[in-house]
Structure formats: structure tokens, C-alpha cells
N, C-alpha and C positions, 0 to 999 in steps of 0.2 A: 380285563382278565378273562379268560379260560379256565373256567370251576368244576373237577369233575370228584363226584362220590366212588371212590374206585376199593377195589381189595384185592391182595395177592392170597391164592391159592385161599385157606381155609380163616384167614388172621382175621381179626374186625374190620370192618369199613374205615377208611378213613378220608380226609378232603385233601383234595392235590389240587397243584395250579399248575398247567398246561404250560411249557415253552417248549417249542419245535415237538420234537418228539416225546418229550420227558415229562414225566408227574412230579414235582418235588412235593414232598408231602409236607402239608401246612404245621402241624404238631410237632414233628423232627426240626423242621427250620425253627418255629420258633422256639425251642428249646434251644439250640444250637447258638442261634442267637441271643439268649437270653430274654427273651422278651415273647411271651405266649401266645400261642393264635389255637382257635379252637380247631378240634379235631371233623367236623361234621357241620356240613352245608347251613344247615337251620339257626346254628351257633352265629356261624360269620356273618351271616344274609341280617338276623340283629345287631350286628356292629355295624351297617349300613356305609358309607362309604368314607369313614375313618378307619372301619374295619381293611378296606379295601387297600386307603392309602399309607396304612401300615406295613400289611401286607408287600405292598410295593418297594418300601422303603427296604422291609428286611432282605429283598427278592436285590434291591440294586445296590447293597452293601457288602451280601455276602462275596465269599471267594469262591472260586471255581469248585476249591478242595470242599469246599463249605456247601456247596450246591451237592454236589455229587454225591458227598456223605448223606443228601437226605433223597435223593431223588432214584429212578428207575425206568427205565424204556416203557412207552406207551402201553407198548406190544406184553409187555411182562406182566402189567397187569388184566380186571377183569372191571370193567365200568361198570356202574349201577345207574339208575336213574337219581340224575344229579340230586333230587329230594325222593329218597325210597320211600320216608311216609311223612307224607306232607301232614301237617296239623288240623286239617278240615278238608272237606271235602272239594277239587276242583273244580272250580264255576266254567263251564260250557256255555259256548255261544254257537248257537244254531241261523243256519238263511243269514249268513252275512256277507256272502258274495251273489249278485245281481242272479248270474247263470246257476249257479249253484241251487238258488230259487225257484226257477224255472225249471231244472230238471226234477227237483223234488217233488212239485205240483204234478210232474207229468207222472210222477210214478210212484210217489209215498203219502199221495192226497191231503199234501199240504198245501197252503193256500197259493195262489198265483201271484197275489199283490206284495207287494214288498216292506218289510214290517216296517212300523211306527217306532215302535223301541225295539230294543236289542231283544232276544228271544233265548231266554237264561234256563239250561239244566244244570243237572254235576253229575261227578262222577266219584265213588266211593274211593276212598286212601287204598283200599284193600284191591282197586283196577290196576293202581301200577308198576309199573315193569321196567326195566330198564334195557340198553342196547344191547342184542346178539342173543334177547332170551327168546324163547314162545309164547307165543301169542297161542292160547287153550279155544281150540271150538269143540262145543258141547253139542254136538248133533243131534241127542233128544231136546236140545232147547231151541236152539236154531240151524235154518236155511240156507240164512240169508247173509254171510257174514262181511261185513263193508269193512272199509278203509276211508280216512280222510287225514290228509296230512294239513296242520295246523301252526303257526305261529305260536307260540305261548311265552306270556307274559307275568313275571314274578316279583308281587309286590318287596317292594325294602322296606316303603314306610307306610303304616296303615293311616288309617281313616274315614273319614264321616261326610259325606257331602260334600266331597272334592271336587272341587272347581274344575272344567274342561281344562282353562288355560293351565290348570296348576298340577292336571293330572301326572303329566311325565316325569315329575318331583319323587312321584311314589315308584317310581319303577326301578327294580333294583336290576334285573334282567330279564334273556331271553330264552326259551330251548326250543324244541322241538314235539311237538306230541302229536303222536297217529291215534283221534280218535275213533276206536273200534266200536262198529256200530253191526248188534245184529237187527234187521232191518223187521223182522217179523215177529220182534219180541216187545215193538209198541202197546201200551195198557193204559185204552180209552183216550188216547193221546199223550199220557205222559213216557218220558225218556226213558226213566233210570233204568228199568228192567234189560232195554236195546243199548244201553249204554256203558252201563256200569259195572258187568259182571266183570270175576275176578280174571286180569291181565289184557283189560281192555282198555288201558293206556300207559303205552309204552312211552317212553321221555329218555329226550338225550341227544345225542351221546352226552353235551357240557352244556353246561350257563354261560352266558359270557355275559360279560354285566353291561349294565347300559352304555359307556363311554365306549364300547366296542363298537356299537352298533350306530353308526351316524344317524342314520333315517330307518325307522324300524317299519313306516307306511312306503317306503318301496324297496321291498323282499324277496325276492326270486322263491317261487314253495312249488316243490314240481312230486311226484312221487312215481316208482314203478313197481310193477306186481311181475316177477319173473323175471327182470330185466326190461319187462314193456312198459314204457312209460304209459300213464292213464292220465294224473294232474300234470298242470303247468299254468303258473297264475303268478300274481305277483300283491304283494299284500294293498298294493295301493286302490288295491278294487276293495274296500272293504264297507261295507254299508256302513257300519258305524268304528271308527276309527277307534285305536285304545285307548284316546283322551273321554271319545263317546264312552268306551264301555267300564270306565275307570270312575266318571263321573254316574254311569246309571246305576252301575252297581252296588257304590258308595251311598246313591239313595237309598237301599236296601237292606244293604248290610254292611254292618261295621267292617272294614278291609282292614286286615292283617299282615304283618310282618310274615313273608312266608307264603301267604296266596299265590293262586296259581290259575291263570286265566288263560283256557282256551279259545283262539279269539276267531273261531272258524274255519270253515273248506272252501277251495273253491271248486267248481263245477270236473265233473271227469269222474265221480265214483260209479261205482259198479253200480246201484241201482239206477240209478239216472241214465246207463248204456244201454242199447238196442240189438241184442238183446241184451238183456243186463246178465251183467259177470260178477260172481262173488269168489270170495275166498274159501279156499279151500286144505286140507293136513297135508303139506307140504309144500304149498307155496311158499315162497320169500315175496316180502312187500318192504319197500325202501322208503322211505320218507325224509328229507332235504329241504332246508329252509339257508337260503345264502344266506353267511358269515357264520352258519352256527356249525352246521354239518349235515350227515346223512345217520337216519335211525332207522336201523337196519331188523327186521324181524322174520322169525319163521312161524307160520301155523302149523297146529301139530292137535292130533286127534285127544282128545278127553280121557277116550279111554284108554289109550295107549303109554298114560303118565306113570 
């Protein structure tokens, strides 16, 4: 399925399910049908995939008239980032494509060799954004403002020292996140400060849950800044796969229903280029992960909001 957090004009949020064009909204149907489905992303993602196969059930029962009655053109409404606030903070995976490596070392004086484990920041509830909004550069804070188009991965079912083999159990789905990186606002080596401010992760356009997604280790993720493409990679280059980062993570910290795992860039950002290019208020930057979609964004000056 196609999961998207959408709203019309000024009304509450509510969760719709994607077919062709159409949102039929999850609350309307299951009223309709008499049989209830929650109103918002977070609710359904803990029905984990009974949630889903109900869902489906209600989706291939109803009538045309019965659809209609709850649904609306793509276009009519306004997409949010399929979890607008996620329950904890995003877990970040840094240096997990080979090149990606390699360009960092050459220009962000990280190291050359290639990590032993996975290399974990976050990024605060309060960074995300969803499709077609702005993306805020603060120019008294930063320079330097990057782009990296990411895979992201969303747990269904938590836990504890999850088995490689048994990782892929937890995964509920997939979206999209561009994460925003200002490059000169590194502190002593830690992330959050270059990472984390507010609307420096965008997500979306949908979720689409894992049955969607045959093979999520070979992913087409390309991005463009202006129209000029800069990434183009494909997830099967990934240092540690999401069974690696579902298993290391789980060493760490209890994984949640609802997490949200950035699983890296690959090589192509602006600081890593010769000369290096960053972002700047008015650019548009695209972000595109095959099967899921394109997360479309524009920069826009701080002070001008």
C-alpha cells in the first residue's frame, strides 16, 4: 500500500491510501464500512500488518459509490510528511556508501577507512518537513548548506537485539528523506547541531509498506538541485545493509513501533564537488528513491519567513 498524511485546505490531517490518483481517506472508509481504521499514520503503522490486511479487505469490498463517497483527487489535496512527528528522534546513518567516504575524507576531514560499524546520529522531531514545503537556511548559522537523498526505513515492530536474519520482520516500510546537512555547523565532531535544525528533514511524498517494495538493497536514489542531477546511486552499495543497521541499532536501543531510520547518502553532495556547491534561497532540490517517489523541496531565506 501507498500511505500518505495529507490535509485539505485548513481541516485536520488525516491518513489516506493512494490508488492511481486518489486518496481515499482511511476514517471515512472505515466508517462507511462500518468497521474502524485510525485516522493518522502512527495509529495504523501499530496495527502492523493486520492493520494493513484490513485495510485491504475494506479497500476490495467497497463499491465504486462507496469509494468515491470517501476519496479526493491527489492534486486537491496538500501531503505532509507521512509521520509529521515521529515519536523519537530519527536515527541517522552517516559514511555508508564506499564513495560517499571518500569524498567526505577529502573535504569534511573525516576519516578515509571505511567504518567497522554503522556511524549513528539523529535528527530532532522538530527537523521534519514534508513534500512541496521549505526547507529554512539560516545564514547567520550557516555556509554551507548540503543535500543527501536517503532511503528510509520504518520500523512496524520494535525491539531488542534483533537478529540480521530476522531483521526484515520489523520493517513496516519505506519513504524518502533528504537529509539536510549544514556542513560548517559540525561541534567537535558531533552531528546534531549540522543536522538537526528545524526543517532539515524533509520526508515523503508516501510510505509504502514493505510488500511494495520487493528488494529494498537494490533502489535506484538519484537527486537534483535545479533540475541538475548531482546523486545517482542505487541502495545495493550500502556498507551495512538494513538487516546490518536494524541489528546494530537494536544493540543500542530498544527499536520502536514508528522509528524511522535514515540509512545514508551516496557520493554526489555538494561538499564532496570541486568546487563544492551548496544550497542556496531559492533553489529547488529533488530527492527520488524508485518505488516510492520524488520529495520535492525549495530553500528559502530565514529571514524572509
Amino acid at each position: 500500500m501507498k500511505l500518505v498524511t495529507y490535509r485539505i485546505n485548513h481541516a485536520p490531517a488525516g491518513l489516506g491510501f493512494v490508488e492511481e490518483n486518489m486518496i481515499i481517506d482511511a476514517e471515512k472508509l472505515g466508517h462507511i464500512k462500518n468497521s474502524p481504521l485510525p485516522n493518522n499514520m502512527l495509529d495504523f503503522i501499530d496495527l502492523g500488518i493486520e492493520g494493513i490486511n484490513h485495510a485491504v479487505r475494506l479497500l476490495n469490498t467497497a463499491t465504486k459509490e462507496e469509494l468515491l463517497d470517501c476519496s479526493i483527487p491527489i492534486g486537491n489535496a496538500t501531503l505532509l510528511a507521512p509521520i509529521p512527528k515521529p515519536r523519537k528522534n530519527i536515527f541517522g546513518i552517516g559514511l555508508n556508501y564506499t564513495e560517499h567516504v571518500a569524498e567526505s575524507a577529502r573535504t569534511l576531514d573525516t576519516s578515509k577507512e571505511l567504518p567497522q560499524q554503522p556511524v549513528i546520529f539523529s535528527k530532532p522531531t522538530s527537523a521534519v518537513t514534508g513534500p512541496d514545503t521549505d526547507i529554512i537556511h539560516n545564514q547567520k548559522i550557516t555556509k554551507q548548506l548540503d543535500y543527501e537523498v536517503e532511503l528510509a526505513v520504518v520500523i512496524g515492530k520494535g525491539g531488542k537485539n534483533i537478529a540480521k536474519e530476522n531483521a526484515m520482520d520489523h520493517v513496516y516500510g519505506y519513504t524518502v528523506i533528504n537529509d539536510i546537512s549544514a556542513r560548517d555547523c559540525r561541534r567537535a565532531g558531533q552531528w546534531i547541531v549540522s543536522k538537526g535544525q528545524d526543517t532539515f528533514a524533509p520526508m515523503g511524498p508516501v510510505l509504502v509498506t514493505r510488500d511494495e517494495i520487493k528488494n529494498p538493497h537494490n533502489l535506484n536514489l538519484s537527486l537534483k538541485l535545479n533540475g541538475i542531477e548531482k546523486q545517482n546511486s542505487n541502495t545495493k552499495f550500502m556498507l551495512f545493509n538494513i538487516n546490518d543497521l536494524i541489528h546494530d541499532l537494536s544493540t543500542v536501543f530498544t527499536l520502536e513501533t514508528g522509528d524511522i531510520i535514515a540509512t545514508g547518502t551516496p557520493a554526489g553532495v555538494g561538499a564532496g564537488r570541486d568546487p563544492q556547491e551548496f544550497m542556496w534561497p531559492g533553489d529547488i532540490v529533488e530527492a527520488t528513491v524508485e518505488g516510492i517517489g520524488t520529495l520535492k523541496n525549495t530553500i528559502v531565506d530565514s529571514e524572509k519567513i
